[in-house]
C-alpha positions in Angstrom: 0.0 0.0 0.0 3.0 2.3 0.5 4.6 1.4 -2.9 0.9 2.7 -4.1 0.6 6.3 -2.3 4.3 6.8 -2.8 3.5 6.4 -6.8 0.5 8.0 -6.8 2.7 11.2 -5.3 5.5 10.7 -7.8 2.8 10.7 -10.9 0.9 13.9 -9.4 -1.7 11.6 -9.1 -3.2 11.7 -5.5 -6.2 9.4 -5.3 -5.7 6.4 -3.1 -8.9 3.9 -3.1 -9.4 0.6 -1.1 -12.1 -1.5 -0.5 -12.5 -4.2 2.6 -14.6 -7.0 1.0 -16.5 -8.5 4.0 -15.6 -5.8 6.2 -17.8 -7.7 9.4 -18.3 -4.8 12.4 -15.2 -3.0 10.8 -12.4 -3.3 12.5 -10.5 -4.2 9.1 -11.4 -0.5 7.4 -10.5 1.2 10.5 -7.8 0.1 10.8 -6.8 0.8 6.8 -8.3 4.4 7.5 -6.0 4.8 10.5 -3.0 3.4 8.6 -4.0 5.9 5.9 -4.1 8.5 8.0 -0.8 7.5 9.9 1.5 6.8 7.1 0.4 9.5 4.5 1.9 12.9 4.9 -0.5 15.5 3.6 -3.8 13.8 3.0 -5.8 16.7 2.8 -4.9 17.1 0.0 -5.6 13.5 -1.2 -8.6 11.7 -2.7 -8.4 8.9 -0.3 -11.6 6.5 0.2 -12.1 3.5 1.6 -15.0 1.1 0.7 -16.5 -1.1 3.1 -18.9 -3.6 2.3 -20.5 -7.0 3.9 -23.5 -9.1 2.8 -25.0 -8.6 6.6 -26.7 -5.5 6.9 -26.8 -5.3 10.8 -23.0 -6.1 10.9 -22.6 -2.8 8.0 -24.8 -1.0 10.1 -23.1 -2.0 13.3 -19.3 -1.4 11.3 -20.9 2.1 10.5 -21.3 3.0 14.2 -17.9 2.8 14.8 -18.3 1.3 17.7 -16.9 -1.0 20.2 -16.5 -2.5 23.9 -13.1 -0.8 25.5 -11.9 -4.8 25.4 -11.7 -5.0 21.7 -9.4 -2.0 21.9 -7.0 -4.0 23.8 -4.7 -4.8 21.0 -5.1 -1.0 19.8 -1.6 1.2 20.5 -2.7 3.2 23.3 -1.4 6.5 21.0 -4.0 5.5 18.5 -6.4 4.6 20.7 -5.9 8.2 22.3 -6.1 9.4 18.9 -8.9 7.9 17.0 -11.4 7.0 19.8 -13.5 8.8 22.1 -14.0 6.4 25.1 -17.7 6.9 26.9 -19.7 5.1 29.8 -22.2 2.6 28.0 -24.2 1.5 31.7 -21.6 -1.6 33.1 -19.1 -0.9 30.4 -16.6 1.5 28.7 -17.3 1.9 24.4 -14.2 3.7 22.4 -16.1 5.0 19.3 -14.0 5.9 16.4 -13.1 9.8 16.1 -15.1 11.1 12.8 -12.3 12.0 10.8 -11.4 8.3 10.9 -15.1 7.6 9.8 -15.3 10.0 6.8 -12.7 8.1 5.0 -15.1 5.0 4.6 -18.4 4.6 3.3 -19.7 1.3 4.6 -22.2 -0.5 2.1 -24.1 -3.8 2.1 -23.2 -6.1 -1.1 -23.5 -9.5 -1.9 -19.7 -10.4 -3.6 -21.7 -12.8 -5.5 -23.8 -10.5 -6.9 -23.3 -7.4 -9.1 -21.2 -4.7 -8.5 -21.8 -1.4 -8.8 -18.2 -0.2 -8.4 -16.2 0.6 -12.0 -13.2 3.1 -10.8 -10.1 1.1 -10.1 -8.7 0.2 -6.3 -5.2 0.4 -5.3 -5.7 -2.8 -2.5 -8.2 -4.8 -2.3 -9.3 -6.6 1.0 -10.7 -10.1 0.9 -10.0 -11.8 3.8 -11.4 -15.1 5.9 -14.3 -14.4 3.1 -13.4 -16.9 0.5 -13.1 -19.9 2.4 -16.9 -20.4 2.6 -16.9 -20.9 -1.4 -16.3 -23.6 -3.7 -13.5 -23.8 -6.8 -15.6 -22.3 -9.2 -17.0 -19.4 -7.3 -13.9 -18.4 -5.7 -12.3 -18.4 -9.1 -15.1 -16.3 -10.4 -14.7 -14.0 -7.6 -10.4 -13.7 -7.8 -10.8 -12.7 -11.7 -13.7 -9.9 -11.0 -11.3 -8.6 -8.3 -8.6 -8.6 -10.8 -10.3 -6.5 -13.1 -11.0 -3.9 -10.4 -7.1 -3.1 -9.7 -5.3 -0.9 -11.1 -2.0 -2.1 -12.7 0.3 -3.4 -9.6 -2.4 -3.5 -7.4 -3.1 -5.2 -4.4 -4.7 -8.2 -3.2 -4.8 -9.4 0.4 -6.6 -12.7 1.3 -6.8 -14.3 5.0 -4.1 -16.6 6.1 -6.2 -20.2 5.4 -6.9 -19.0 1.8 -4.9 -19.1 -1.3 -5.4 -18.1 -4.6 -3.9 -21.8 -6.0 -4.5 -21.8 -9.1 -6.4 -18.6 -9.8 -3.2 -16.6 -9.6 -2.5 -15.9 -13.3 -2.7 -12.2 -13.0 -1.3 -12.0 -9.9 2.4 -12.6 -8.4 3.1 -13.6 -4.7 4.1 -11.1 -2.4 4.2 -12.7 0.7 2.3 -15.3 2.6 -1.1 -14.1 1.6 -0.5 -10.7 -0.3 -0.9 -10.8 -4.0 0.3 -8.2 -6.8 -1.4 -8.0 -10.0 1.2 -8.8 -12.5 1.8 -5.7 -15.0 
């Protein structure tokens, strides 16, 4: 993702766009919007969005609040959790709810991957993780060359650490364990 802002900024080009495919409550985007935010000098003056999208609607709606028990923030660097959360009462508990600034980098969307797409501008990264072990061959096939054709040259694909692309990975190089490259 680095290799991707850093040409964007060399080309003049300053649009940076990622999508989390089965985002779940969203810790994944925030996470990628925090990164963003982190890591890339000057992004006010960037196009930078992140898409977020799961089949459930409750869990988009409940990834949309931004929203979560102070326990699930355990693993979160305490100077990020200072800086993106705003930590409240909730009756028994404490809830760190993600800072807005954080939230208007993502718009969080219900889709079925199976289904169509409404998307057609190109993604730098693309998120698909622990979402394409529930599918057969076929599908998951289907579903690696539709994500290929939404990347931009080079771009990124990162699955979850039980999935592969085996033999699906014609357009796309290894990077690492489970980070692909789409091959130029």
């Amino acid at each position: 993702m680095k290799e991707s802002s850093l040409h964007a900024a060399q080309s003049g080009q300053r649009r940076l766009r990622i999508w989390s495919a089965g985002c779940s409550s969203g810790e994944e985007p925030y996470s990628l919007a925090m990164t963003v935010m982190e890591g890339l000098p000057g992004l006010e003056r960037w196009d930078a969005r992140i898409l977020a999208t799961d089949l459930d609607t409750s869990m988009v709606e409940k990834a949309a609040r931004g929203r979560y028990p102070e326990s699930a923030l355990d693993n979160v660097p305490r100077t990020l959790r200072l800086r993106y959360f705003e930590t409240e009462s909730s009756g028994y508990d404490m809830q760190g709810t993600v800072v807005s600034g954080v939230r208007r980098l993502i718009a969080f969307k219900q889709l079925n991957l199976l289904g169509a797409w409404p998307m057609s501008g190109k993604f730098d990264a693309i998120f698909c993780r622990n979402v394409m072990i529930y599918f057969d061959a076929a599908t998951k096939a289907k579903l690696v060359s539709r994500f290929a054709g939404l990347l931009k040259p080079r771009g990124w694909l990162y699955v979850g650490h039980s999935e592969s692309l085996l033999d699906n990975q014609s357009s796309f190089e290894l990077k690492g364990r489970t980070i692909y490259r789409m091959v130029a």
